[in-house]
C-alpha positions in Angstrom: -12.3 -22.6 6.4 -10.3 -25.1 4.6 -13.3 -26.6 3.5 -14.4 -23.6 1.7 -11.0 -23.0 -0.1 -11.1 -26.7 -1.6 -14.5 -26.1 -3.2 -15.1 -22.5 -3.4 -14.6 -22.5 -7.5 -15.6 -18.8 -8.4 -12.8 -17.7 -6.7 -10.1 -19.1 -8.9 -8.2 -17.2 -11.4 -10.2 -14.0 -9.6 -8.4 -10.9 -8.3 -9.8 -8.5 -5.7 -10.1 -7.8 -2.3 -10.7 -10.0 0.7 -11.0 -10.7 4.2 -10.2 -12.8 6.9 -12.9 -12.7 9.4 -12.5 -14.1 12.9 -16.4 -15.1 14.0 -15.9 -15.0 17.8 -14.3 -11.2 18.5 -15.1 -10.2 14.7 -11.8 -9.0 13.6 -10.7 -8.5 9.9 -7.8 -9.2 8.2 -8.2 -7.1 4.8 -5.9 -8.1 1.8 -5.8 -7.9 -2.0 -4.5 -10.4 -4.3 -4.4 -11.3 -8.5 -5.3 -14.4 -7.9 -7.6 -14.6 -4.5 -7.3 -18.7 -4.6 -3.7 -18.8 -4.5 -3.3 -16.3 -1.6 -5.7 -18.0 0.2 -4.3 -21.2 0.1 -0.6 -19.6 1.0 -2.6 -18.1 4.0 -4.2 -21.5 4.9 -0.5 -22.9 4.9 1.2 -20.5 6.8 -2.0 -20.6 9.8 -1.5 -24.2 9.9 2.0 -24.4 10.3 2.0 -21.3 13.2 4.2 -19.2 10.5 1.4 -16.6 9.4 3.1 -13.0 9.3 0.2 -11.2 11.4 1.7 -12.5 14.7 -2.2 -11.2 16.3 -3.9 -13.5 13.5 -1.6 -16.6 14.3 -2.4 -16.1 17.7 -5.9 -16.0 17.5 -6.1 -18.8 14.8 -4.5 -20.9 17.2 -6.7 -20.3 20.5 -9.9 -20.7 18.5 -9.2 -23.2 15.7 -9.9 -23.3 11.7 -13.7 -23.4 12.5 -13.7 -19.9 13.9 -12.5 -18.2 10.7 -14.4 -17.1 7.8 -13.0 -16.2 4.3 -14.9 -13.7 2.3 -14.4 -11.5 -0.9 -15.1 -7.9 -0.4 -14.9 -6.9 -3.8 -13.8 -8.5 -7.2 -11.3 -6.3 -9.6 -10.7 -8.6 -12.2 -11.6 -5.4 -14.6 -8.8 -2.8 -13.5 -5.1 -2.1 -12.8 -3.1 -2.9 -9.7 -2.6 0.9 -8.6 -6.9 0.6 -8.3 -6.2 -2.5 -6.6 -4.3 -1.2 -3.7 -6.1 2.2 -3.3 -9.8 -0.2 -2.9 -7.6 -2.4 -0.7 -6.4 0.8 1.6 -10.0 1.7 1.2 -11.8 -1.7 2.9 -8.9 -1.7 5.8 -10.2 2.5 7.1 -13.9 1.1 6.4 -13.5 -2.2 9.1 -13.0 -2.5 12.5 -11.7 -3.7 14.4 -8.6 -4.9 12.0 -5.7 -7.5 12.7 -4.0 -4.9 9.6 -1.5 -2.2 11.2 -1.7 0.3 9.0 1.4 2.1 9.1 1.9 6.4 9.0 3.6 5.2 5.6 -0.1 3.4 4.6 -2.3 6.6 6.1 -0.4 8.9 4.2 -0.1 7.0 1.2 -4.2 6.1 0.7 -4.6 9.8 1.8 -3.0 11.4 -1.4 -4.4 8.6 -3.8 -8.1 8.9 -2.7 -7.4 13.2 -2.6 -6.1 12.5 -6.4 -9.0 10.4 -7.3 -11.4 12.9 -6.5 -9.2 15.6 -8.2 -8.9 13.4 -11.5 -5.2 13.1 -11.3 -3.7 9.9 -12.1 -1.7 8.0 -9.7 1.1 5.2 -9.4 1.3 3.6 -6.1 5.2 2.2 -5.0 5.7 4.2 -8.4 8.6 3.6 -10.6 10.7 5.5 -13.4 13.0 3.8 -15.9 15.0 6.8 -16.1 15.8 6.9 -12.2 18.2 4.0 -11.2 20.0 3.1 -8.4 24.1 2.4 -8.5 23.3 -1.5 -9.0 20.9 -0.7 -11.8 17.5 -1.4 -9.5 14.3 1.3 -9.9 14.2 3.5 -6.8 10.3 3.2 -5.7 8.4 6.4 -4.8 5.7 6.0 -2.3 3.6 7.9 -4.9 3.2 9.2 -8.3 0.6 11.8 -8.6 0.1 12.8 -12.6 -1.8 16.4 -14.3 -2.4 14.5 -17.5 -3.2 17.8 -18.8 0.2 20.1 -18.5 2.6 16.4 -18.2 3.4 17.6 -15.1 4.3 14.9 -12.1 5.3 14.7 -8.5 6.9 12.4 -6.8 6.4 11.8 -2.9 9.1 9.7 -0.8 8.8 9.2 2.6 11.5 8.6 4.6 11.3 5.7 6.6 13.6 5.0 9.8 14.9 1.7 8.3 16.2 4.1 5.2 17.7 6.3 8.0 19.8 3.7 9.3 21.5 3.1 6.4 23.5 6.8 5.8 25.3 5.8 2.9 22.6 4.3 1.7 20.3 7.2 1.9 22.5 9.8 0.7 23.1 7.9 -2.6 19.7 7.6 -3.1 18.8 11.5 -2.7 21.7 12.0 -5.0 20.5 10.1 -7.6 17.1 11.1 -7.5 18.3 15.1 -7.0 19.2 14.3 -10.2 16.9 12.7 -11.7 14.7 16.0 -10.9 17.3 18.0 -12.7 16.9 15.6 -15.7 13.3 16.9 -16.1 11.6 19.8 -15.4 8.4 19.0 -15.4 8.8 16.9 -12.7 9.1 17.7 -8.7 10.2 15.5 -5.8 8.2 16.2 -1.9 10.6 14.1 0.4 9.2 13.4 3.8 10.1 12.2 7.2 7.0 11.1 7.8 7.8 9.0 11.2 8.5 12.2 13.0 5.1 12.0 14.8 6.0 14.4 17.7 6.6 17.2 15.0 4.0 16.3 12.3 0.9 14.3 12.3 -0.6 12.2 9.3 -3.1 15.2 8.8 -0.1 18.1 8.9 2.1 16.0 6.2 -0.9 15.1 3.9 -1.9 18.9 4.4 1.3 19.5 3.0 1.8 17.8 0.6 -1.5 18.6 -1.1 -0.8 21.9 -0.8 2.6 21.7 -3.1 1.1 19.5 -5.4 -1.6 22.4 -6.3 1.3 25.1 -5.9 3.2 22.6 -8.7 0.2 21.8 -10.8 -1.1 25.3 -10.7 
């Protein structure tokens, strides 16, 4: 494997998507990088030093060895934008199994809306920012996702509430506040807040169902 990252030149300077491929129980570890040499040498490190982040990939790495691993690039992207980029990512993780990736609820519902706005021609901004939505220490509050009708200007913005943010009251109440207001700041534009963690009450399929269903209501 490290071989192959010393004199694998095509892949330098290249963005896209790749994978991690354990040859002996053929699980995947599916990732996306701007610059696929540099992420794979930071992977390399962090493998060889037992640090890697994917506790099940360290642990494998180290019961079979470097030989056992096989780096491989799904799909080259040097040609569009980084919202593309994670949606084709999200897309190569629901397509392979078995995966060391966990995707979270978050992650489900997330590539969920983006591939249902694809098809529906509406653009999207993943981890979406506005410059005219701030937090108190001047920081861009992220949505999980913009959704765009080019056609009418109309937008809306999804935030799912994890149970870290939860933890943090203050925290969370500030950020609603300013973002309640934000809303208020332009008409056009609608918020769909989530607690998407809340499996016993909703499943991905009920809060995706949901959502879509405003977002027509909205654009409509």
């Amino acid at each position: 494997m490290a071989k192959l990252l010393k004199n694998n030149e095509e892949i330098k300077d290249k963005s896209g998507i790749y994978s991690i491929r354990n040859t002996e129980n053929k699980r995947l570890y599916v990732g996306r990088a701007k610059n696929i040499h540099r992420r794979w040498q930071s992977h390399i490190r962090e493998l060889e030093n037992d640090k890697h982040r994917n506790t099940e990939l360290q642990g494998d790495f180290n019961k079979y060895g470097t030989d056992a691993f096989q780096f491989d690039v799904l799909e080259f992207t040097d040609n569009i934008n980084y919202m593309e980029l994670v949606h084709i990512e999200f897309s190569k993780m629901w397509e392979s199994e078995p995966l060391y990736n966990v995707p979270s609820a978050k992650d489900e519902i997330t590539y969920s809306l983006a591939t249902w706005a694809k098809s529906n021609d509406y653009t999207f901004e993943i981890d979406g920012t506005d410059a005219d939505c701030l937090s108190a220490k001047g920081n861009p509050l992220r949505w999980n996702i913009i959704i765009q009708d080019a056609w009418n200007d109309k937008k809306i913005y999804v935030s799912l509430i994890s149970p870290k943010a939860r933890e943090n009251e203050e925290y969370l109440t500030e950020n609603k506040r300013i973002r309640s207001e934000f809303m208020k700041r332009h008409s056009n534009y609608k918020q769909i807040s989530m607690d998407y963690f809340y499996e016993d009450c909703f499943s991905v399929e009920d809060v995706v169902s949901f959502i879509i269903e405003q977002i027509k209501n909205w654009f409509n």
